[in-house]
Structure formats: structure tokens, C-alpha cells
N, CA, C and O of each residue as an XYZ file, in Angstrom:
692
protein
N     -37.874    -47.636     -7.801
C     -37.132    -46.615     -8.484
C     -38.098    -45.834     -9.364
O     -38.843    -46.481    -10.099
N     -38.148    -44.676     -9.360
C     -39.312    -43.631    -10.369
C     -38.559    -43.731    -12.030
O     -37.434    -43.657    -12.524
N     -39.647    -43.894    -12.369
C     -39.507    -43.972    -13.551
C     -39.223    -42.730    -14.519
O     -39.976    -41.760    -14.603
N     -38.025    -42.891    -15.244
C     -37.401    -41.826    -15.702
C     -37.669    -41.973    -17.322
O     -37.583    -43.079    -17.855
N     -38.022    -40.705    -18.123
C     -37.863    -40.863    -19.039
C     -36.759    -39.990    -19.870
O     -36.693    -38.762    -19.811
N     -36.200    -40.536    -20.382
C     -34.751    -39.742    -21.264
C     -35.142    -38.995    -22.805
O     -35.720    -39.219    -23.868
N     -34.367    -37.945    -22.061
C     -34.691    -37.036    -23.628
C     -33.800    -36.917    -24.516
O     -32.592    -36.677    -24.534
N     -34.947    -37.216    -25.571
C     -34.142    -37.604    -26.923
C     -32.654    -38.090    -27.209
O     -31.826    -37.182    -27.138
N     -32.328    -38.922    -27.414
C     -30.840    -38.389    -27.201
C     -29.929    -38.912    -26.354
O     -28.784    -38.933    -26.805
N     -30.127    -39.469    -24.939
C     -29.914    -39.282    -24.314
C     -30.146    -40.596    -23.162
O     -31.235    -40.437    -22.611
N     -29.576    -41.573    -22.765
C     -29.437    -42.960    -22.038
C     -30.483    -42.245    -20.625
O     -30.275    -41.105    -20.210
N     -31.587    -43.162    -20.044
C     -31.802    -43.310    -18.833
C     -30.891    -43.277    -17.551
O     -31.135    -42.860    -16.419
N     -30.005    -43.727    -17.973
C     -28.836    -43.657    -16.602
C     -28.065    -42.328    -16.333
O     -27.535    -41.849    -15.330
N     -28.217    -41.914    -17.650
C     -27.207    -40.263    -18.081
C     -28.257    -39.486    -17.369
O     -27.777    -38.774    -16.486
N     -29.773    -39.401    -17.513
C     -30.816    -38.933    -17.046
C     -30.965    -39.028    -15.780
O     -31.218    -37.993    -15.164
N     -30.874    -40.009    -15.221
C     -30.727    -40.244    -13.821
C     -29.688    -39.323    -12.886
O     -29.991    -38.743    -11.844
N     -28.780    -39.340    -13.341
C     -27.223    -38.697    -13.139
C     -27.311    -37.329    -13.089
O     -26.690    -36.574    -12.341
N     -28.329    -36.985    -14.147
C     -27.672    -35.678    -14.263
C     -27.100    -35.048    -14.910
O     -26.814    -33.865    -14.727
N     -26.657    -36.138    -16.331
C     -25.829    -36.308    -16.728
C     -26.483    -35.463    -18.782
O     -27.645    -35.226    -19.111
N     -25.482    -35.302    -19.458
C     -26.350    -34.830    -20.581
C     -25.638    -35.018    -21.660
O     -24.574    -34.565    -21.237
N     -25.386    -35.382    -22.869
C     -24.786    -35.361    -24.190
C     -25.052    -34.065    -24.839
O     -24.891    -33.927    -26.052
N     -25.431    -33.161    -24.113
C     -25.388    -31.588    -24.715
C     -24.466    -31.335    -24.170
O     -24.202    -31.855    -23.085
N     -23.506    -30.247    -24.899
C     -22.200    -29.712    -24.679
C     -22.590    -28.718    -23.327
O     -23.701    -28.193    -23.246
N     -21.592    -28.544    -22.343
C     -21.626    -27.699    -21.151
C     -21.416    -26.652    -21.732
O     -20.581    -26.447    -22.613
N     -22.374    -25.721    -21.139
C     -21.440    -24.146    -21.284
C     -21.356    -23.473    -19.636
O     -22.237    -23.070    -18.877
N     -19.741    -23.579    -19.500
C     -19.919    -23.033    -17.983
C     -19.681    -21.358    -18.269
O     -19.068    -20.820    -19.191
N     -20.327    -20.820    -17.240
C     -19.578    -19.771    -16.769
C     -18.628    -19.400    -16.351
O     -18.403    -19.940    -15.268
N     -17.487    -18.349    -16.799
C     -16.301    -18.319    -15.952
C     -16.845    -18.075    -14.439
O     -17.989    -17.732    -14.139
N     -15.714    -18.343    -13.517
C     -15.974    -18.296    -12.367
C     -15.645    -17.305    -11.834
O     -14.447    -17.295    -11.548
N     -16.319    -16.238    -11.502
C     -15.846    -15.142    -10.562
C     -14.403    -14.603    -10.157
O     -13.851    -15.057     -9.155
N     -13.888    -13.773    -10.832
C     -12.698    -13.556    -10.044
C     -12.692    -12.754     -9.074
O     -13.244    -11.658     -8.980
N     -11.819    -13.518     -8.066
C     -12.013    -12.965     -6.613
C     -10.952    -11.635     -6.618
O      -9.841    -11.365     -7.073
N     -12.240    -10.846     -5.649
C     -11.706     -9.450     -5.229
C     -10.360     -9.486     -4.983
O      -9.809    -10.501     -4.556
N      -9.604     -8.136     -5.292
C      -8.527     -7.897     -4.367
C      -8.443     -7.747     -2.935
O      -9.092     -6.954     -2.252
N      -7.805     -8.366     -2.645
C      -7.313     -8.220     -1.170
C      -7.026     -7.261     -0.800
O      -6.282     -6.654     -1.571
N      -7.447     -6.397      0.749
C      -6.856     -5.071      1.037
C      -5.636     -5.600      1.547
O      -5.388     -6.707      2.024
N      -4.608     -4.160      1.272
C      -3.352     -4.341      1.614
C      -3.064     -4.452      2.995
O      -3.315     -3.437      3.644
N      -2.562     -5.508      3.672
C      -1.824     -5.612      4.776
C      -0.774     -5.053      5.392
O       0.177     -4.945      4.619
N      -0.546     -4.621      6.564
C       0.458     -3.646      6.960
C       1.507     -4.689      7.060
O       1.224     -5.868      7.274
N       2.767     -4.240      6.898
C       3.502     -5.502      7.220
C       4.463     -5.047      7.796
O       5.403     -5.812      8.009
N       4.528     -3.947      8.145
C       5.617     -3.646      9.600
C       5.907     -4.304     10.698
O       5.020     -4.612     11.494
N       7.351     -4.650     10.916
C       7.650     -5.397     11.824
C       6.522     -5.344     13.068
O       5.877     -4.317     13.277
N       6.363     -6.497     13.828
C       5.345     -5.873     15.339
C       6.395     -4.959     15.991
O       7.618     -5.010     15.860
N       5.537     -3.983     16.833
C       5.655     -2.797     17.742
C       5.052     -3.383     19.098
O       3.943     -3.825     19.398
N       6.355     -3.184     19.855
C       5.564     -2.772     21.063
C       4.286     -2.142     21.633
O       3.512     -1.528     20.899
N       4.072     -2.299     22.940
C       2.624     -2.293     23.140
C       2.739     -0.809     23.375
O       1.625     -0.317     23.200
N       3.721      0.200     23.734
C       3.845      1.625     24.272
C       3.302      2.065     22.844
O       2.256      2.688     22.660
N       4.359      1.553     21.678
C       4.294      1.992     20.319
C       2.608      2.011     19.918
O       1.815      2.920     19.674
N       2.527      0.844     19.971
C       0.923      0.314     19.189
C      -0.074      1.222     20.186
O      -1.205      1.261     19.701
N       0.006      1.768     21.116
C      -1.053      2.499     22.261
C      -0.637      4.333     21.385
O      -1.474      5.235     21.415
N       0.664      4.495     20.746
C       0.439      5.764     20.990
C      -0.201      5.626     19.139
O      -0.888      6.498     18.607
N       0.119      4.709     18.657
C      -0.276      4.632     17.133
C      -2.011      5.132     17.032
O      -2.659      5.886     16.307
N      -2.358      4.051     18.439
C      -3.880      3.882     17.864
C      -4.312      5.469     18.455
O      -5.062      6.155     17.760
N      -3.936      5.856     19.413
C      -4.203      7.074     19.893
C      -4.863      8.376     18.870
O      -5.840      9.124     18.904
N      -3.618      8.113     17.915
C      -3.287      9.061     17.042
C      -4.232      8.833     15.680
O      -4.574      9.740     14.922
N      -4.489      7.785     15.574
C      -5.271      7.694     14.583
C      -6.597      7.902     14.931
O      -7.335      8.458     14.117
N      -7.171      7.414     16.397
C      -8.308      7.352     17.322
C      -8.510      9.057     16.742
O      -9.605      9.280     16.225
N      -7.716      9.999     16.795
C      -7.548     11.470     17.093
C      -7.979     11.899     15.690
O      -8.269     13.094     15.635
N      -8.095     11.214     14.525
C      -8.357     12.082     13.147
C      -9.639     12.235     13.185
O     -10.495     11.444     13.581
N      -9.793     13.749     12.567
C     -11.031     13.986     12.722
C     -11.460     14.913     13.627
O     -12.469     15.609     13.508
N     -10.572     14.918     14.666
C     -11.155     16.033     15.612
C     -10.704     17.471     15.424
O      -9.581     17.424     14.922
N     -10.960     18.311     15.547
C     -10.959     19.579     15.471
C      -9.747     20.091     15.630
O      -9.227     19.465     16.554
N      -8.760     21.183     15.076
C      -7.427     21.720     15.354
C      -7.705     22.569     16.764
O      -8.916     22.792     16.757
N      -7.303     22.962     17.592
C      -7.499     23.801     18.637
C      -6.099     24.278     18.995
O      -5.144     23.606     19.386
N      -6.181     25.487     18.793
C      -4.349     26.049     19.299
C      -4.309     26.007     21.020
O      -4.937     26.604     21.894
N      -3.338     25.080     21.017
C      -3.054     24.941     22.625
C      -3.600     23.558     22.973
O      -2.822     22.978     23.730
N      -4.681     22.841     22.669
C      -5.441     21.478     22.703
C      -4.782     20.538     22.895
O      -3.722     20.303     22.315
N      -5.380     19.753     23.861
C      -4.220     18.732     24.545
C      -5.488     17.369     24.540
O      -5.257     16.221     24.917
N      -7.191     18.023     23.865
C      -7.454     17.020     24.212
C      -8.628     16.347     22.951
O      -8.695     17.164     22.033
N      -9.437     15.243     22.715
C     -10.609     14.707     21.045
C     -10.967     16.146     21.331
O     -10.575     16.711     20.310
N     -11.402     16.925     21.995
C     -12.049     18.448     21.973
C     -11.599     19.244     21.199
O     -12.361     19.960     20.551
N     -10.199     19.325     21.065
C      -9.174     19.722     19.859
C      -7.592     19.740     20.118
O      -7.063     20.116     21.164
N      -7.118     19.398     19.294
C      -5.504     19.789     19.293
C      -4.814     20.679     18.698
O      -5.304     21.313     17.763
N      -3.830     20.844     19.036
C      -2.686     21.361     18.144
C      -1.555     20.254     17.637
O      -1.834     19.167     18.142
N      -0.732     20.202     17.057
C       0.026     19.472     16.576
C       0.928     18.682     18.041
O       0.897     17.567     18.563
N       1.709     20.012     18.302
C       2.238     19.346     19.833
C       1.607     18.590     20.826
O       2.062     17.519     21.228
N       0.104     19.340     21.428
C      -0.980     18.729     21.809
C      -1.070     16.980     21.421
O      -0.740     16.038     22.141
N      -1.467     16.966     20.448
C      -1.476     15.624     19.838
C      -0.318     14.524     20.064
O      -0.625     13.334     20.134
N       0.669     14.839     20.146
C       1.579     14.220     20.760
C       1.753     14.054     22.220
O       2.475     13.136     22.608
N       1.068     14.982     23.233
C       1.218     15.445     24.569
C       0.173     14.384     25.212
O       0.395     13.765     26.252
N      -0.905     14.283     24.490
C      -2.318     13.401     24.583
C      -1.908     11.736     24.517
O      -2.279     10.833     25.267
N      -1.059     11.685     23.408
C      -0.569     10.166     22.855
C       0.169      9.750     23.499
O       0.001      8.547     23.696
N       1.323     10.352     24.174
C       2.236      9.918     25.417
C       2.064      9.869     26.526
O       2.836      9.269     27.275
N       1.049     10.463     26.911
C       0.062     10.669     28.049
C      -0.666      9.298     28.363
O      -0.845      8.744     29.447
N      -0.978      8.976     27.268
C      -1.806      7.452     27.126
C      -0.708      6.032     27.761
O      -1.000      5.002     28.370
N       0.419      6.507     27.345
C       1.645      5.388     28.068
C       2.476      5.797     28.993
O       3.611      5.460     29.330
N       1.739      6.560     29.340
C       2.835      7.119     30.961
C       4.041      7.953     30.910
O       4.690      8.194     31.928
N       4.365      8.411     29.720
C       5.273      9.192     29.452
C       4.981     10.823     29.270
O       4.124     11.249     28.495
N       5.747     11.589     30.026
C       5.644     12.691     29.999
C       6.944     13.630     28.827
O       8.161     13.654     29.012
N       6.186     14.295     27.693
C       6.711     14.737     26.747
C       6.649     16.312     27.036
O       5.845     16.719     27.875
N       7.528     17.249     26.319
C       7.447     18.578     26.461
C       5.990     18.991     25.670
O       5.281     18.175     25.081
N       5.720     20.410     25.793
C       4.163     21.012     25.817
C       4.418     21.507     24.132
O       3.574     21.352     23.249
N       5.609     22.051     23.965
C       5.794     22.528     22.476
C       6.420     21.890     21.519
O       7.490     21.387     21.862
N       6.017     21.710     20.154
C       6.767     21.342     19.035
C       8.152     21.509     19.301
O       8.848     20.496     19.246
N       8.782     22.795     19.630
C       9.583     23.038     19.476
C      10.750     22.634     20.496
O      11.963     22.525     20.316
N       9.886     22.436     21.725
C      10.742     21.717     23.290
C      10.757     20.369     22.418
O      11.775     19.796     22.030
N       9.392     19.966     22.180
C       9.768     18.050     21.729
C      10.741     18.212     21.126
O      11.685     17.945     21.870
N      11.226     18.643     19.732
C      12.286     18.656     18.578
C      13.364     18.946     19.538
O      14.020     17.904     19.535
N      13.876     19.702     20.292
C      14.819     20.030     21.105
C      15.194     18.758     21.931
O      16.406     18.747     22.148
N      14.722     17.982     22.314
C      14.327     17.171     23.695
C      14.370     15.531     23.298
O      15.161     14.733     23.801
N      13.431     15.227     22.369
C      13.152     13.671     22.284
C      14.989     13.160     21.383
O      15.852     13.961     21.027
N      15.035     11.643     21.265
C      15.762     11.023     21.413
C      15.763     10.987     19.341
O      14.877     10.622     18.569
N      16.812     11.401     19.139
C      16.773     11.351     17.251
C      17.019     10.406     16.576
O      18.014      9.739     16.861
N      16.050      9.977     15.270
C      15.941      8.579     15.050
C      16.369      9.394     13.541
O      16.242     10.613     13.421
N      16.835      8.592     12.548
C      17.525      8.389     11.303
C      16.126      8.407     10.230
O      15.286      7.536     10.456
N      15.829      9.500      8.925
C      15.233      9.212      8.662
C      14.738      7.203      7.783
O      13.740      6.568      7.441
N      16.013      7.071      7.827
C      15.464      5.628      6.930
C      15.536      4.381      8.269
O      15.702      3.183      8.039
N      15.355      5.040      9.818
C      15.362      4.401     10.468
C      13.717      4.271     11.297
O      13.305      3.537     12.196
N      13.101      5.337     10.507
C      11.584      5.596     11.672
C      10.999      4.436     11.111
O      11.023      3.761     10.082
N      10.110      4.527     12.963
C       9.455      3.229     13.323
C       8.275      3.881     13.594
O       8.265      5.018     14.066
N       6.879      3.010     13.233
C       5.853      3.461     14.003
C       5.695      3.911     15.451
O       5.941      3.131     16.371
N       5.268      5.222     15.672
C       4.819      5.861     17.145
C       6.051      6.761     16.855
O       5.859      7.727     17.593
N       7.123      6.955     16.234
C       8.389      8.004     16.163
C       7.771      9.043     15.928
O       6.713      8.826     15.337
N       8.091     10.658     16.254
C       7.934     12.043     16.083
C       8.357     11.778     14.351
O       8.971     10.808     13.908
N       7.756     13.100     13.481
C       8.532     13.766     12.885
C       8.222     15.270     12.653
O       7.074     15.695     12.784
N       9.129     15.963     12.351
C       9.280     17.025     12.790
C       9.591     17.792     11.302
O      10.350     17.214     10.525
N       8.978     19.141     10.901
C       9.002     19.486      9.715
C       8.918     21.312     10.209
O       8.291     21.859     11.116
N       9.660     21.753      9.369
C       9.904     23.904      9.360
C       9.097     24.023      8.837
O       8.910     23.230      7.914
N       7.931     25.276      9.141
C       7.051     26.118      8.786
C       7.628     27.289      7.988
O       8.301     28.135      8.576
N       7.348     27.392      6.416
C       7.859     28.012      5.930
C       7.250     29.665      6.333
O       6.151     30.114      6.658
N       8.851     30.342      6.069
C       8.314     31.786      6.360
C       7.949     32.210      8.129
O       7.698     33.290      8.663
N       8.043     31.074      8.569
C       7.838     31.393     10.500
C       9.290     30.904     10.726
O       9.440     29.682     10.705
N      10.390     31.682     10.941
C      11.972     30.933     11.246
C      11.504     30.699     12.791
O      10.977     31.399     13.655
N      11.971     29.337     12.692
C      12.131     28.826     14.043
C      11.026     28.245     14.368
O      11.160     27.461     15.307
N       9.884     28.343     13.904
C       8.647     27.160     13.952
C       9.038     25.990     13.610
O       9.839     25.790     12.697
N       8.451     25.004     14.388
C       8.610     23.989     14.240
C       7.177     22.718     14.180
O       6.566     22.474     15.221
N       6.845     22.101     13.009
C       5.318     21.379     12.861
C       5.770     19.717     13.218
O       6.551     19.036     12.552
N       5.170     19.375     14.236
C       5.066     17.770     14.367
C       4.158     16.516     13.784
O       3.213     16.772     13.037
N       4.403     15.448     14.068
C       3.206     14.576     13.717
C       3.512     13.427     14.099
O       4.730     13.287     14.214
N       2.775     12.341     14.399
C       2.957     10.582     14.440
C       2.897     10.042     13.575
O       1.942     10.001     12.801
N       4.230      9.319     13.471
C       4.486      8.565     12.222
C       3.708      6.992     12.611
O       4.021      6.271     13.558
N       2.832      6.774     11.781
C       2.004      5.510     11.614
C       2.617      4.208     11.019
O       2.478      3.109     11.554
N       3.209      4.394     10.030
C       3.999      3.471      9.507
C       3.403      3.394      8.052
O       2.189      3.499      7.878
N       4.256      3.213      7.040
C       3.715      2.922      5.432
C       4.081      4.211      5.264
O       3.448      4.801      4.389
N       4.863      4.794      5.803
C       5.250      6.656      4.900
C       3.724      7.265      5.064
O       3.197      7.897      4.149
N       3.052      7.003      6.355
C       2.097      7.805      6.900
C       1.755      7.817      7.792
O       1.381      6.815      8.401
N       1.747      9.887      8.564
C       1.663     10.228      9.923
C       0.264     11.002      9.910
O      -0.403     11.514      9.011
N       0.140     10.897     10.986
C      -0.753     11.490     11.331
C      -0.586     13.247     12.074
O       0.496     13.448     12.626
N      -1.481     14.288     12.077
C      -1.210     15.431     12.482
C      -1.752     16.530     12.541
O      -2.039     16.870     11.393
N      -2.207     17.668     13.648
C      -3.354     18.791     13.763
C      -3.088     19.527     12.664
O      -3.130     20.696     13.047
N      -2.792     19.491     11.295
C      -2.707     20.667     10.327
C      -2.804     22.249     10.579
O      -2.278     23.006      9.763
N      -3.408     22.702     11.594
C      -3.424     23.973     11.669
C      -5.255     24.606     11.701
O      -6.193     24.017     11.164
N      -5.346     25.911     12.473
C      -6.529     26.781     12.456
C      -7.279     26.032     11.302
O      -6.829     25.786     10.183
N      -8.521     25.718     11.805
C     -10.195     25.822     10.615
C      -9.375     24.002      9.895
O      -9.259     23.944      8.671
N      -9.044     23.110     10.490
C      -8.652     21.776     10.058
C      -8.708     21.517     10.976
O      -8.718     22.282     11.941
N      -8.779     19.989     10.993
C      -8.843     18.379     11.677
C      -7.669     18.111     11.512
O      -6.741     18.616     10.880
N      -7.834     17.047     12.306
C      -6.871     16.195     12.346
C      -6.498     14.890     11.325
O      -7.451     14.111     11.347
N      -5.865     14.608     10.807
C      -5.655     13.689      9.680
C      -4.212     13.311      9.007
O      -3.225     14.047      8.977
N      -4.318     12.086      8.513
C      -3.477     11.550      7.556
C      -2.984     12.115      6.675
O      -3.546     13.025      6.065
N      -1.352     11.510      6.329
C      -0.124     12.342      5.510
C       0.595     11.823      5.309
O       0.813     10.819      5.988
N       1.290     12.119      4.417
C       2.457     10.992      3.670
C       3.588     11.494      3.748
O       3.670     12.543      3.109
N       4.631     11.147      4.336
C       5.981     11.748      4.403
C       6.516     11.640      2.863
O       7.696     11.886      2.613
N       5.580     11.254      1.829
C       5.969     11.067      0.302
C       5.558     12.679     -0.240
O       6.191     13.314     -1.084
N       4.410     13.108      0.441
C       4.097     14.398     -0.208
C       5.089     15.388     -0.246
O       5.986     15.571      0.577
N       4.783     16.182     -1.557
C       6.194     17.302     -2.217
C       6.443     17.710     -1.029
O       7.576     17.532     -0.580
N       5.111     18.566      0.019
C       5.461     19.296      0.900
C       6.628     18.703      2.268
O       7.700     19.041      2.770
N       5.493     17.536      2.431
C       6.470     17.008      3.243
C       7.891     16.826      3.429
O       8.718     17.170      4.274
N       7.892     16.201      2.407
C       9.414     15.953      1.901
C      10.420     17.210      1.874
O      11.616     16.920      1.911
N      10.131     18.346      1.824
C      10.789     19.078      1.511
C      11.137     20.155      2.752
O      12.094     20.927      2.703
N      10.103     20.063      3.979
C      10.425     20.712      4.501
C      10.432     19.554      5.957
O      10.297     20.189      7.003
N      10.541     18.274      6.137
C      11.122     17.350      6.868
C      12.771     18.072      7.452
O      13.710     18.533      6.802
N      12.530     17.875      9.173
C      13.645     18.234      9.547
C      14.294     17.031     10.259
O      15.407     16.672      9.875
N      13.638     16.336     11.341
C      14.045     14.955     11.466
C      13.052     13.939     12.020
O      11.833     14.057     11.893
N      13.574     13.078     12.554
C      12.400     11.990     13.268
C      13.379     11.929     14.379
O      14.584     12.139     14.522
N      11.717     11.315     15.585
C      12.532     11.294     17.270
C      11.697     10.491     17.949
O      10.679     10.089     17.384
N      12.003     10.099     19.354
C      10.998      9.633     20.308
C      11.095     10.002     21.386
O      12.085     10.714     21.554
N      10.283      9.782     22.546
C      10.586      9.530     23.679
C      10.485      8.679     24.815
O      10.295      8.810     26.025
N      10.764      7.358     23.645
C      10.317      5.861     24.197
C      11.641      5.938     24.815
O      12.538      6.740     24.558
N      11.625      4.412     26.182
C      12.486      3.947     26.462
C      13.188      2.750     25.581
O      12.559      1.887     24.969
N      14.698      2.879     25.641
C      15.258      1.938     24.673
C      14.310      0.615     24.838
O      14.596     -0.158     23.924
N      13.283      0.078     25.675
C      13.085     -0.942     25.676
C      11.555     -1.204     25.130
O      11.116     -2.261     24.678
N      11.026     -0.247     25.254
C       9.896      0.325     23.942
C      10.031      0.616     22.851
O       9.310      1.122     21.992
N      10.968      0.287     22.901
C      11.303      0.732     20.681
C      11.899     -0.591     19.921
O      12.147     -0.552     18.716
């Protein structure tokens, strides 16, 4: 056994150990990061979850009037591209989709649902987007913009919201 010598104070065996008759001073221990927030929307179907990721895949790319494709979109476009991805064939205009898809309740939208909002000052325009889930869609904003994230919470939104829709089969939703 190596021979230990104890300081001042302090038993050979305590020395051995590790051990000390000086008071500890610990450090607090790190408090652990916050956690990022988890989505916690019910699961979605796989039609749903294909046109979700689509749409988000899509932020970032360029507005293009008429654009159906990452090269650029338009709002309708963007939807035309995302349903395209699950085999479903949707109308070419905002305004055919809003006419056309199947109408969902606003306190009823589900991720991959249309929503559909009036362009102020253009009567009879009609602006779309993919609802993501968490009170956020995705959507071509218009000329000289990308594509990007939105909150059906924003003033604008909110205010000029006309409804939500799909054109899933009842067995995709």
C-alpha cells in the first residue's frame, strides 16, 4: 500500500478516500436548456404529412406568377405542386380551389387543409396557403417575395380569412 501522508488535520484513511474535513463548496449544477417545443398535433396521414413537408420543402423559393414549380410559385401554384406530390389533381386558380375543394370549419383545420383569405381592394381575388399546423401556413406572398411562414394569428390574417378546405379523400383526413 503507498504510503500516504495526511494533511494537517486530517486522518490517513480520509486521505486515502478522498475524503476532507474542509467544508465542500459545490457548484450549482447547470441548469438544463430549454427544450424546443414539440408539435403535438394529432398524427396525420401520410397524403397530409407529404403535402405538409412539400410546402415547407417550398419556403424560400422565389414567388413566380403562374409557377407551379422550387423555380417559383404563385400561391395557387404552391398548392398545385403539393397535391401533385399525392396524386391528387387540384384546380390551377386560387379562386377555382376556393370554389371547388371540400370546406373545413375554421376551429376544425387540420394540417395539409387550404386556407383561403380576400385581397383587399382586388373584389373577387382570392389568396391561398397550407396550413402546417400550430396556427401556421405556409404561402407565395406575392411579386419580388419567397415563399414562407404565417400565422393565421397575424392582424392581417385574421381579418381578411375567408375559409379553410381540402381536397383529400374522406380517408386521408
Amino acid at each position: 500500500m503507498p504510503e500516504v501522508t495526511a494533511p494537517e488535520g486530517q486522518t490517513e484513511q480520509a486521505a486515502l478516500l478522498g475524503q476532507s474535513d474542509e467544508p465542500i463548496h459545490k457548484t450549482p449544477a447547470p441548469r438544463p436548456e430549454p427544450q424546443p417545443k414539440i408539435n403535438r398535433i394529432s398524427p396525420v396521414s401520410n397524403a397530409r404529412q407529404s403535402i405538409i413537408q412539400t410546402a415547407v420543402t417550398a419556403v424560400g423559393a422565389p414567388y413566380r406568377w403562374g409557377g407551379l414549380s422550387p423555380k417559383g410559385f404563385d400561391c395557387s401554384g404552391l398548392v398545385v405542386y403539393a397535391y401533385k406530390k399525392i396524386g391528387t389533381h387540384v384546380p390551377r386558380t386560387a379562386k377555382s380551389q376556393f370554389k371547388n375543394c371540400t370546406s373545413v370549419s375554421r376551429r376544425n383545420i387540420k394540417p395539409a387543409d387550404l386556407v383561403f383569405f380576400s385581397v383587399p381592394r382586388r373584389r373577387g381575388v382570392v389568396h391561398v396557403g397550407i396550413y402546417i399546423g400550430e396556427g401556421q401556413f405556409v404561402h407565395a406572398p406575392g411579386r419580388g417575395r419567397k415563399v414562407k411562414r404565417a400565422s393565421l394569428n397575424n392582424i392581417y390574417f385574421k381579418q381578411h380569412f375567408i375559409k379553410a378546405g381540402n381536397f383529400l379523400k374522406k380517408d386521408a383526413g
